[in-house]
C-alpha positions as CSV (number, residue, x, y, z in Angstrom):
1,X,-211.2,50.2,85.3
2,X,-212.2,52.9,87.3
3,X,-214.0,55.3,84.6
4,X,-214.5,59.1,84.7
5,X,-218.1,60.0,85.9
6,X,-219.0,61.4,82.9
7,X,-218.3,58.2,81.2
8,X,-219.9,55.8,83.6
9,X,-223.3,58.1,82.7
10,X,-223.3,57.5,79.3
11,X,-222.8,53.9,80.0
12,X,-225.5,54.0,82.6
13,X,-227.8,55.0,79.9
14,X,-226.3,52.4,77.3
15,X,-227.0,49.2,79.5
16,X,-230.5,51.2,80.5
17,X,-234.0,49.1,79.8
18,X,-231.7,46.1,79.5
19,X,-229.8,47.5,76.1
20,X,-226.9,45.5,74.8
21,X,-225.2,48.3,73.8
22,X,-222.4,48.8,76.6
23,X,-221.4,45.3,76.3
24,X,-220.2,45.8,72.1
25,X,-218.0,48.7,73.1
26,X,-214.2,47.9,73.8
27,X,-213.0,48.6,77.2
28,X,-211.5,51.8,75.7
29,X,-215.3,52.5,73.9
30,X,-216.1,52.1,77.6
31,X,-214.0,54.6,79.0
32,X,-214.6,57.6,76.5
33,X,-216.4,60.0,77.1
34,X,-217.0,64.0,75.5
35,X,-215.5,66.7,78.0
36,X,-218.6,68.6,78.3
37,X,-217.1,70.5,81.8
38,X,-213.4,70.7,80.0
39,X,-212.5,73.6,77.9
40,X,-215.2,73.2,75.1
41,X,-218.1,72.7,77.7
42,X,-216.7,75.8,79.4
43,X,-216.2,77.9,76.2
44,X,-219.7,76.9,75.2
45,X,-220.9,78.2,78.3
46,X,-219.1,81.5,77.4
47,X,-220.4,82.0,74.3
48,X,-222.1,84.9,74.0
49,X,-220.4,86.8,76.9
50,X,-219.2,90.5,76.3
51,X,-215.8,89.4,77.3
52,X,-214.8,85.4,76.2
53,X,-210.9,84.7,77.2
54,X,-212.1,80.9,76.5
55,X,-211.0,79.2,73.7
56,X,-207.5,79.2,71.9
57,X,-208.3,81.2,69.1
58,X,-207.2,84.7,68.0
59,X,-209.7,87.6,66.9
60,X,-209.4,91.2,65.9
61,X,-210.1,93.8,68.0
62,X,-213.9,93.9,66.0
63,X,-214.4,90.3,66.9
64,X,-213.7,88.7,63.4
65,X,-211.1,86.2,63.7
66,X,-207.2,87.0,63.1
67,X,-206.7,85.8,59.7
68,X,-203.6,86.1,57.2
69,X,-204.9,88.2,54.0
70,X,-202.9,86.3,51.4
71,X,-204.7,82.7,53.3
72,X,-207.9,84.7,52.9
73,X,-207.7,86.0,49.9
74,X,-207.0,82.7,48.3
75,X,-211.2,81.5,49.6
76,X,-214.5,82.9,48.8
77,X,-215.2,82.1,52.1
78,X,-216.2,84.0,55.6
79,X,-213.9,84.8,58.1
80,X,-215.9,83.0,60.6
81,X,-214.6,79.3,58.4
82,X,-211.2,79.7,59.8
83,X,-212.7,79.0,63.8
84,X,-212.5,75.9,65.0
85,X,-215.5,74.0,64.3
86,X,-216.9,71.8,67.2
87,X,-216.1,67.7,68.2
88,X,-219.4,67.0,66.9
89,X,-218.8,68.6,63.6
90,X,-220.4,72.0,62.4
91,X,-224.4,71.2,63.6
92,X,-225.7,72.5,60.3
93,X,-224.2,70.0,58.0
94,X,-224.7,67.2,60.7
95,X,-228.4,67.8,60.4
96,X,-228.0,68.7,56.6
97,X,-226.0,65.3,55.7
98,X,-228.9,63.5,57.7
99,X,-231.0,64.8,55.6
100,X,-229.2,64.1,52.6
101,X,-228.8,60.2,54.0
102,X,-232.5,60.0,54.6
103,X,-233.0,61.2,50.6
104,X,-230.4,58.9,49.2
105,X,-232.3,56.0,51.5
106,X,-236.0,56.8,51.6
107,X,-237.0,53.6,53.8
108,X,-234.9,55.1,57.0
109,X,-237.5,58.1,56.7
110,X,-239.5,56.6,59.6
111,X,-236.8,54.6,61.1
112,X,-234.6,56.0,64.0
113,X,-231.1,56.9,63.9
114,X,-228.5,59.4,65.3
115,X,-227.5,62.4,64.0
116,X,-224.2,61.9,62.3
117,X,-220.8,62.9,64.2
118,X,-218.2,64.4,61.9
119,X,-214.6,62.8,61.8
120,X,-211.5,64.1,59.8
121,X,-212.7,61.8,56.3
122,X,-214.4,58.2,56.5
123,X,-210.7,56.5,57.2
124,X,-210.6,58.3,60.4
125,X,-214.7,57.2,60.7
126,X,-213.6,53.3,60.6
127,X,-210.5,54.5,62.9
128,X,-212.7,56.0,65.1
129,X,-215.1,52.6,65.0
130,X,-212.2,50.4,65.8
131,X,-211.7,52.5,69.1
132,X,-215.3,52.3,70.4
133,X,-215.6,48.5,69.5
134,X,-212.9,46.7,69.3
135,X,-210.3,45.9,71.9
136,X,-206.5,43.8,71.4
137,X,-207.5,40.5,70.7
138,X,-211.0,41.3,69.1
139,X,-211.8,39.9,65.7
140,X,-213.4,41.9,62.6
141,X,-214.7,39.7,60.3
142,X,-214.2,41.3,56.8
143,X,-214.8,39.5,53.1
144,X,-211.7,38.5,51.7
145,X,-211.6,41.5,49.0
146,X,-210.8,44.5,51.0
147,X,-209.1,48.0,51.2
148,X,-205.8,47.2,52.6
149,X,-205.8,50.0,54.8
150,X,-207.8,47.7,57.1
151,X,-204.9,46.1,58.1
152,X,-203.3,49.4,59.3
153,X,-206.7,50.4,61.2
154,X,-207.5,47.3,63.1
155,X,-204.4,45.3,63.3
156,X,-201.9,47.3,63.3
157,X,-203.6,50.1,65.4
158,X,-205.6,48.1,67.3
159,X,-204.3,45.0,67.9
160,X,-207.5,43.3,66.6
161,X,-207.5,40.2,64.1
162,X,-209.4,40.6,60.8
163,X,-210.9,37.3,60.3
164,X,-211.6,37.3,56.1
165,X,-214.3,35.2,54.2
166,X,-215.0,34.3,50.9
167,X,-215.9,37.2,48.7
168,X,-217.6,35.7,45.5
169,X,-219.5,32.6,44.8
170,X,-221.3,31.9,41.2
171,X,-220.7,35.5,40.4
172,X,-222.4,37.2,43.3
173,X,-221.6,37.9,47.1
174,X,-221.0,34.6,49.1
175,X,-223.8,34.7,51.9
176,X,-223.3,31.3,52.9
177,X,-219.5,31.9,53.9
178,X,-220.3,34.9,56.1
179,X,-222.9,33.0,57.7
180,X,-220.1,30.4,58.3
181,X,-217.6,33.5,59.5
182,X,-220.3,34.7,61.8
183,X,-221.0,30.9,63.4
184,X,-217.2,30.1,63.8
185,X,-215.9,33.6,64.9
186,X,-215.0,33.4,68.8
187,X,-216.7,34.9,71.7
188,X,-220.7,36.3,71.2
189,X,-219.7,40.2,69.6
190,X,-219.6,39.9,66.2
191,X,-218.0,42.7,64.4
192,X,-218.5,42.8,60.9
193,X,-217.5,44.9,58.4
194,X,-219.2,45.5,55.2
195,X,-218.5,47.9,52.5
196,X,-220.7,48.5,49.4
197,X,-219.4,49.2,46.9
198,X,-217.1,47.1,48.0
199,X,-212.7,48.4,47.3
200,X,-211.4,46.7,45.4
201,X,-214.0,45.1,43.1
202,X,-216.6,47.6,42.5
203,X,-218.9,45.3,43.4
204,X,-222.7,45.8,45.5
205,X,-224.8,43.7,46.7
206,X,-228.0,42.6,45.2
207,X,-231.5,43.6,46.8
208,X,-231.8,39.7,47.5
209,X,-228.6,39.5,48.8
210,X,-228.6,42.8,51.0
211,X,-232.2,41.2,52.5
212,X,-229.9,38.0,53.0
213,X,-227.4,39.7,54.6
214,X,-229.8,41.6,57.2
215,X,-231.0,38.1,57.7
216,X,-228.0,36.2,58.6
217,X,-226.8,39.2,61.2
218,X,-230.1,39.5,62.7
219,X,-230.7,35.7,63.0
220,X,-227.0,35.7,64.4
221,X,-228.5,38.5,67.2
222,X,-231.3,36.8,68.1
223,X,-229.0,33.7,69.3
224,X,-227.5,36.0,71.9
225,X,-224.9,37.7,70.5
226,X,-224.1,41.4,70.3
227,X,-223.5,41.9,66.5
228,X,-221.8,45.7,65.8
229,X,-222.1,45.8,62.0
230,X,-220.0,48.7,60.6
231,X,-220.8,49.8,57.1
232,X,-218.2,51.1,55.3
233,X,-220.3,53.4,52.7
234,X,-217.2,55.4,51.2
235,X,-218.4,54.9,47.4
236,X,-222.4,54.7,48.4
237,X,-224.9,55.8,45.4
238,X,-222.8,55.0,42.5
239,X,-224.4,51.8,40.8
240,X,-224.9,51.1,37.7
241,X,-227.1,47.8,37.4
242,X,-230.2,47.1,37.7
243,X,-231.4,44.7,40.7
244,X,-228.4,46.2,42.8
245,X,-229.4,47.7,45.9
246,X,-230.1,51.5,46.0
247,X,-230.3,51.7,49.5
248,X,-227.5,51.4,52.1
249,X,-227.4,48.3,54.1
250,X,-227.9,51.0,56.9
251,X,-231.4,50.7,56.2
252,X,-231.9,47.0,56.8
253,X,-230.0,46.9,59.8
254,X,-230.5,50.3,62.0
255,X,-234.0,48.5,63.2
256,X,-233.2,44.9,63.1
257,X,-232.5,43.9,66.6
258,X,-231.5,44.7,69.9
259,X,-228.6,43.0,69.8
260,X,-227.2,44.3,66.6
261,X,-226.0,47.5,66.6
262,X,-225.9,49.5,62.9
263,X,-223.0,51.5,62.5
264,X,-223.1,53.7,59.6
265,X,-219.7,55.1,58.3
266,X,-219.3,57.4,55.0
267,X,-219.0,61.1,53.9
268,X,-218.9,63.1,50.5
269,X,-215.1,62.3,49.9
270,X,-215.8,59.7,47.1
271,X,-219.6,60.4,46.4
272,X,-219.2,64.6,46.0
273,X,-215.8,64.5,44.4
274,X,-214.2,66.3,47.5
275,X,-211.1,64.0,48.4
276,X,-208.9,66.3,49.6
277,X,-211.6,67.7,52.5
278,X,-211.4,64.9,54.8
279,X,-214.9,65.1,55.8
280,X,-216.8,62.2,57.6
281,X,-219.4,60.9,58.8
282,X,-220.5,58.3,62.4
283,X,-224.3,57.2,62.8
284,X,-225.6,54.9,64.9
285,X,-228.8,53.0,64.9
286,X,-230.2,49.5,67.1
287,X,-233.7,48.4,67.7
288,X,-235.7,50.1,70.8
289,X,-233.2,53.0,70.7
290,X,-234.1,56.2,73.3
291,X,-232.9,59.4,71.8
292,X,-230.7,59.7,74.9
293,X,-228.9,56.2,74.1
294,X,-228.4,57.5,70.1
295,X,-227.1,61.1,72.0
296,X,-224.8,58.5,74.1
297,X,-222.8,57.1,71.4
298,X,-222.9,60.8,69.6
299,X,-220.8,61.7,72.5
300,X,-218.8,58.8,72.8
301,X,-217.8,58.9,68.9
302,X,-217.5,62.8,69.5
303,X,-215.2,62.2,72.6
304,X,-213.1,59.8,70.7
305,X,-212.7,62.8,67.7
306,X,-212.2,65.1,70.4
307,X,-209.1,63.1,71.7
308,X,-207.5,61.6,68.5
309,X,-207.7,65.1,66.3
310,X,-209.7,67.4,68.4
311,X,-212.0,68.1,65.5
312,X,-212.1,67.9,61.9
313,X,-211.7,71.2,59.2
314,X,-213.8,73.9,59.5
315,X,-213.5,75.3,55.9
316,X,-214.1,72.0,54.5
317,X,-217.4,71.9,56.2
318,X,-218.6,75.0,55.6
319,X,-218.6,74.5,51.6
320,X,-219.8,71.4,52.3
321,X,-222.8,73.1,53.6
322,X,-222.9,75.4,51.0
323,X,-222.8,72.8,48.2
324,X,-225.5,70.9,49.6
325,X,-227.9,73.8,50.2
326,X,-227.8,74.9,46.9
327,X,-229.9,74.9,43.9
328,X,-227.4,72.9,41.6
329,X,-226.4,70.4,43.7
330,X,-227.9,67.7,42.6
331,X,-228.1,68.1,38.5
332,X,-224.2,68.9,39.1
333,X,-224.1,65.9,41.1
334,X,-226.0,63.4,38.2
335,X,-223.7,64.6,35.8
336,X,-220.9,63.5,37.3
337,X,-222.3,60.3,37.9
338,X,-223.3,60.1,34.2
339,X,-219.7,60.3,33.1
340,X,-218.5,57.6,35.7
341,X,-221.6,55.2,34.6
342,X,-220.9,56.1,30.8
343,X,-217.0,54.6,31.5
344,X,-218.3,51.7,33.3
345,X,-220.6,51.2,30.4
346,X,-217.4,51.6,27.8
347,X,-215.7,48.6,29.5
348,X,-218.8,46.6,29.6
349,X,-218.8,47.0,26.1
350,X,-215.0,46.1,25.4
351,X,-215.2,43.1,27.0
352,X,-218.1,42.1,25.4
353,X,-215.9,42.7,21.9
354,X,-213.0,40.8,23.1
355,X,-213.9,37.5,23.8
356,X,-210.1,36.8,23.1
357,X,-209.5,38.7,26.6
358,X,-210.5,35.3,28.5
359,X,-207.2,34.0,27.2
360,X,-205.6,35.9,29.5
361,X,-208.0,37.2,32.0
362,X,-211.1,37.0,34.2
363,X,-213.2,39.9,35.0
364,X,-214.4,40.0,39.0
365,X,-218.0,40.6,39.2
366,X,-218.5,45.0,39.2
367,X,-221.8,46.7,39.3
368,X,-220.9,50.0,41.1
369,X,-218.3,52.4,42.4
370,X,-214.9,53.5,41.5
371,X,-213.3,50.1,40.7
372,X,-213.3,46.8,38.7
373,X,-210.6,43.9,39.4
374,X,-209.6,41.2,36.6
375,X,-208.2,37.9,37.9
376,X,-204.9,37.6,35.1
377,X,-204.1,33.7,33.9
378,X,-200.5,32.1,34.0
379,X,-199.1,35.2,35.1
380,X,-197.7,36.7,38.4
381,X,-200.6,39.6,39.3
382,X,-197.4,41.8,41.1
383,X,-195.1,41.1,38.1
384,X,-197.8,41.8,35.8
385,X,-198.8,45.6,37.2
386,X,-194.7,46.1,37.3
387,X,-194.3,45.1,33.8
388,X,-197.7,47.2,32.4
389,X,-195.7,50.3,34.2
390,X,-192.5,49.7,32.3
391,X,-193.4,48.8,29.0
392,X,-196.6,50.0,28.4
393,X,-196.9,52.8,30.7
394,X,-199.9,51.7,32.3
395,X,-200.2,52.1,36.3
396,X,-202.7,49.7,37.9
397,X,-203.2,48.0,41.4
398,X,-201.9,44.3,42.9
399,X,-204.0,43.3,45.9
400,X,-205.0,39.8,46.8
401,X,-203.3,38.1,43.7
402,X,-205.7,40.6,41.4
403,X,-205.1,43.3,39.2
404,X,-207.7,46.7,40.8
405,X,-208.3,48.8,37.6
406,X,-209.9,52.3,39.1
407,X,-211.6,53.3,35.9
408,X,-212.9,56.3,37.8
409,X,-209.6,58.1,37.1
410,X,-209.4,56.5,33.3
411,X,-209.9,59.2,30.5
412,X,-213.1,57.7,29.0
413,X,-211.2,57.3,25.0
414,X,-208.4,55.5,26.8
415,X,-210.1,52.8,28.7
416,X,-210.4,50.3,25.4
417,X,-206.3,51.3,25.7
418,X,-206.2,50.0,29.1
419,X,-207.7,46.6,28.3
420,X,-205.2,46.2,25.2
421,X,-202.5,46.9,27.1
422,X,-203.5,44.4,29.8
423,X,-204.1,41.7,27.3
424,X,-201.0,42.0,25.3
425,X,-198.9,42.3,28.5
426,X,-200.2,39.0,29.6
427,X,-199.1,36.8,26.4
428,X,-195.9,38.0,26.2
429,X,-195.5,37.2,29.9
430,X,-196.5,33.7,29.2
């Protein structure tokens, strides 16, 4: 493929000083590039001029951009948050939510990393992923519990094969079998997507599972091959167990090897309460990284933004910025937290009253996030959330032969409710 020059420079400098970086992107991950002499580059260039007929927006004849007063009036917002804001993503929330990232995981502190490249919510982040790294053909290996949107992202999308393995063994996370999925997977790159807390089950890893994990990717570098592990951190902060890991698998991974590339994928939709701002977050991090290979792949996950959506919402990003440089950020943040801990406590605590409940169902290991899944006995799981709708009026979610109960969205008083409802449903099914 004969690729533009500016793309054949960033992949000069990603195969530089023998990195394996070059070689984990797909041949489209290859060709991408950020237009810095199209019209952005240009307009940049222009900024400041007394006259700018660059970019497509519209301003007043005083500068301030052309805005609809009844749009306006409806935000306590600036004028300037209706202009676009750039491929990259606004540059002070980029260096803000790196800051954030390094105080939610103190050990990457003194680690290297890149600075985080917006995208239009973490979906479009994994989209975005599945672009640089995988081509038709390619497999993601993936634990056998996952969001179903997946499918639509790398299969459908992409043309890529999600390769699944066991989730759960003796009631934690199943090392072994993605050891096993790393050794029998084709070809030597390795993608491998994790997500803690994981969708559906609300489950994280343990510390000494998470320094497992780093283990059996970095062991599987060192053999050769070129490991791209994607973290899917849409739910990251919110556990509630002791022993769990705090800290992002980002952490263990971003300095791990040369071969393994850390690909860290989240944003403030699930862990600020903010899912309608489709905000989120790239970073990128590998062992021996120059800042100019980390600005490399900023421009490549920047030029893949810049030709899927152009860039993501302004407006969102600016309160975005605003929330996280102000004074009540985080005790507003804690207490929110508090009330989604207090309702995973609450079902802790019903379970532990109903022993009858094993009759008729099996509760999936939980310690974090949004969700809990029970396995249901002697009954249909599909036929089972169709008949809580109709005759208890009780919506829940079928994937993978389970029932996904997001007690996140659960009035607290009605969650022993929920259970009851489950329960009873099941015996008169059987």
């Amino acid at each position: 493929m004969n690729y533009n020059p500016l793309a054949q420079a960033l992949n000069a400098e990603l195969s530089a000083n023998g990195c394996k970086v070059l070689d984990m992107l797909s041949e489209q991950g290859k060709a991408i590039f950020f237009p810095r002499k199209g019209i952005l580059g240009q307009g940049a260039e222009a900024k400041g001029s007394e006259i700018n007929a660059t970019i497509g927006t519209a301003l007043e004849d005083d500068g301030s951009p052309l805005v609809l007063d009844c749009v306006l009036k409806s935000l306590n917002l600036p004028k300037q948050s209706f202009l676009y804001a750039p491929s990259f993503g606004n540059p002070d929330l980029r260096k803000e939510w790196k800051k954030q990232v390094i105080i939610k995981n103190p050990t990457l502190a003194n680690k290297n990393f890149s600075t985080p490249v917006v995208t239009c919510a973490l979906t479009h982040a994994i989209s975005c992923a599945g672009y640089l790294f995988l081509d038709a053909g390619d497999e993601v290996i993936i634990p056998d519990l996952y969001w179903d949107n997946y499918e639509l992202v790398f299969e459908n999308a992409r043309g890529a094969k999600i390769k699944t393995f066991n989730t759960f063994k003796n009631g934690g996370f199943d090392t072994e079998a993605l050891k096993a999925a790393l050794d029998n997977s084709k070809g030597d790159k390795k993608v491998v997507l994790l997500n803690f807390p994981n969708n559906p089950t609300g489950y994280t890893a343990t510390e000494t599972e998470a320094v497992e994990i780093a283990k059996i990717l970095s062991e599987c570098a060192a053999k050769g091959n070129k490991v791209v592990a994607l973290l899917d951190d849409a739910y990251f902060g919110l556990v509630y167990e002791e022993g769990v890991t705090k800290e992002s698998l980002f952490v263990k991974l971003v300095d791990a090897h040369e071969n393994l590339l850390a690909v860290k994928l989240d944003g403030p939709t699930k862990e600020d309460y903010v899912w309608g701002f489709r905000v989120g977050f790239m970073s990128f991090g590998f062992k021996g990284a120059t800042e100019a290979q980390l600005k490399a792949m900023e421009d490549k996950a920047a030029g893949t933004v810049r030709g899927n959506i152009s860039n993501g919402p302004s407006i969102s990003q600016k309160i975005l910025l605003a929330a996280y440089q102000s004074e009540e950020y985080a005790q507003q943040k804690a207490e929110k937290y508090a009330t989604l801990k207090k309702r995973y406590d609450i079902i802790k605590e019903v379970l532990a009253a109903h022993p009858e409940y094993k009759e008729a169902f099996d509760p999936m290991p939980c310690n974090s996030g949004y969700f809990m899944c029970i396995k249901p006995k002697g009954v249909d799981a599909e036929q089972l959330r169709e008949k809580l709708i109709k005759d208890y009026s009780t919506g829940t979610i079928m994937l993978s032969g389970l029932i996904r109960l997001a007690f996140s969205a659960v009035p607290t008083e009605k969650l022993p409710k929920l259970f009851d409802n489950i329960y009873n449903c099941i015996l008169k099914m059987k």
